[in-house]
C-alpha positions, 0 to 999 in steps of 0.5 A: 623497610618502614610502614610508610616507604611500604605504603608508597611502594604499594600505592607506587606498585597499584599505580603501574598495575592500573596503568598497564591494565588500562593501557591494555583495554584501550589497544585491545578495543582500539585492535576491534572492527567498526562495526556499522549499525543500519536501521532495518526497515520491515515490510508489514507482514500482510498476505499478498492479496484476497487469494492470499498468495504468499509475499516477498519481504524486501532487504533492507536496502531495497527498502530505503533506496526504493523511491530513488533507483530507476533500475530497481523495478522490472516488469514480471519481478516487481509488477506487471506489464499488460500485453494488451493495454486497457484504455484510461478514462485520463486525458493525453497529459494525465497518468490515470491511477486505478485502485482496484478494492473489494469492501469485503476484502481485509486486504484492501481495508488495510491498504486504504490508510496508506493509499489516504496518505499516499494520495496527496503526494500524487503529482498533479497530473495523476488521476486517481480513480476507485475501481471495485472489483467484481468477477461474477455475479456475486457479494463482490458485484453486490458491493461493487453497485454499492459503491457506484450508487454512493459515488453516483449520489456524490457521497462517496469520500464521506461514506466510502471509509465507513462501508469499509468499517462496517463491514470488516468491523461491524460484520455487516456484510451489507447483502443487499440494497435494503441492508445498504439503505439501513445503513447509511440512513442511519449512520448518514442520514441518507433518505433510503428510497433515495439511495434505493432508486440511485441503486436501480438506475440505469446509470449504475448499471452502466458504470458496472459494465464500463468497469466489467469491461476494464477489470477483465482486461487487468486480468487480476488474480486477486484484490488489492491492486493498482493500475498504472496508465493501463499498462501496468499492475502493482499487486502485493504478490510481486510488490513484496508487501501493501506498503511497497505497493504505492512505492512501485506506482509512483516509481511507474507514474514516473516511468509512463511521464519519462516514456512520453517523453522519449517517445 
């Protein structure tokens, strides 16, 4: 055989070689399963509330189908139903949602961005009120006053998010009416003997009884919370996570308008 019938003969010989072998990869890969790529989406690793008690994490399908199911909430698994309703400060056509907060709680700090998100999306006959939780006379009624005199003074959305700031970030624990006076005069501009007096009146003092009143009806174990037409609390403990919390009160805002409806 000459040189050049053995050079094709080999070229020939690689060619059926490479063939093979390709056609070989091809059945091989083509013998293998699809397999199907999901997104999982994690829930925020946050503690379930200020008495940090341990939260569920929700599957990957939960998540994604949260906002869609009707049966995928039940009272005692995912929220609670109160026996004894509280009365809402709504009218007959509105939905009152409560968020219950304390400003020393990390909890409730971390919730506030998604709530600020969370807001805007609330239908138009959802009412949305701030309640600050309070349990005993202590740091929680000291700052429960506190916000009721920036609220009673109309300077609530500008400060609210700054008080929050200072106390979780700055480690201010704003203990006390002289505290609080400093604070916001110096960050606001705010005339301390002005908010001093607020701080005092008779009106605050009402609002802190009002509010007395409602958060032992919750029945709360912990902050944050919501509330939903007085009947209905979302807490992290139940709600799996702080982000699934507002998934569960719009899925309720909901149930509560169907309910009406119904009835």
């Amino acid at each position: 055989m000459t040189k050049k019938t053995k050079g094709i003969a080999a070229i020939v010989a690689f060619l059926v070689v490479s063939i093979a072998a390709a056609t070989f990869l091809l059945n091989d890969n083509s013998s293998k399963p699809t397999v199907a790529v999901t997104q999982s989406v994690e829930a925020p690793n946050q503690h379930a509330s200020h008495d940090h008690s341990e939260e569920k994490q929700p599957s990957t399908s939960q998540a994604t189908t949260q906002p869609y199911s009707p049966l995928l909430f039940s009272a005692g698994k995912d929220y609670r139903e109160l026996p004894v309703p509280v009365q809402t400060d709504a009218t007959t056509e509105q939905v009152e949602v409560v968020s219950v907060f304390w400003y020393g709680c990390p909890h409730c700090y971390a919730l506030e961005p998604q709530l600020d998100r969370w807001k805007p999306t609330l239908p138009g006959d959802a009412k949305f009120i701030r309640t600050p939780g309070f349990f005993s006379p202590n740091l929680w009624q000291t700052h429960a006053r506190l916000y009721y005199t920036v609220r009673s003074m109309g300077i609530e959305d500008k400060v609210h998010a700054g008080i929050f700031n200072e106390i979780q970030n700055s480690r201010n624990l704003l203990g006390d009416d002289d505290a609080m006076a400093e604070f916001l005069n110096r960050e606001y501009g705010i005339e301390e003997s002005a908010f001093t007096e607020a701080y005092k009146s008779f009106g605050v003092n009402n609002q802190l009884q009002q509010a007395f009143s409602k958060l032992k009806g919750y029945n709360l174990s912990g902050v944050p919370a919501i509330i939903i037409d007085g009947r209905y609390v979302v807490e992290p403990g139940l709600a799996g996570s702080l982000s699934n919390m507002p998934v569960i009160a719009d899925f309720l805002i909901r149930k509560v308008k169907q309910d009406r409806k119904s009835s």
